[in-house]
N, C-alpha and C positions, 0 to 999 in steps of 0.2 A: 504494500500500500504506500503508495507515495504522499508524503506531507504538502499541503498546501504553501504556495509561496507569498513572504510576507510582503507587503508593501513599505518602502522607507518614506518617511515623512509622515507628517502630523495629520490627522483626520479632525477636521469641526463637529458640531453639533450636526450638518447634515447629512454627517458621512463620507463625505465627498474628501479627497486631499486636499490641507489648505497648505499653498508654499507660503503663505502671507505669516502663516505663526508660527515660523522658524527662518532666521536666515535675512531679513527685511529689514527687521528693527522696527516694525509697526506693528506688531500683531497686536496693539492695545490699541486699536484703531479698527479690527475686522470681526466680522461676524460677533458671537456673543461677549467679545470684550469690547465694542465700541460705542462710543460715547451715547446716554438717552437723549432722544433726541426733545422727547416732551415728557414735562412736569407733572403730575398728578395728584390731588389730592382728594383724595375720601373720606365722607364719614359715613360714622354708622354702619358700618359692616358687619354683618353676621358673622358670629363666631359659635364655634361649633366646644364644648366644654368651657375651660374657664383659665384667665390668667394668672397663675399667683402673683400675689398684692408685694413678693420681693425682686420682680420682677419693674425694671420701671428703666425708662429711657428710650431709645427712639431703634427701628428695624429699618434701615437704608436699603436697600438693594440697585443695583446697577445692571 
């Protein structure tokens, strides 16, 4: 049985080879490392159980 052959280089989220996050010096500029483009704020969101009350400060995500 013969082993499958690997591919060199980095894969993104879509699967696909990205040369951009290795090798460029941008990859904090492509696919899911790149900048939000818009600001969002919510309130009142369902939440599903409960927060403990030693929990406190702000969840960022980028």
């Amino acid at each position: 049985m013969t082993e499958p052959e690997a591919e060199s280089g980095a894969v993104d989220s879509s699967g696909e080879p990205s040369s951009a996050l290795f090798g460029t010096g941008d990859f904090f500029q492509v696919g899911n490392y790149a900048p939000v483009a818009d600001e969002l704020t919510a309130f009142d969101l369902p939440v599903e159980g409960a927060i403990p009350p030693e929990l406190e400060g702000w969840y960022l995500r980028n």
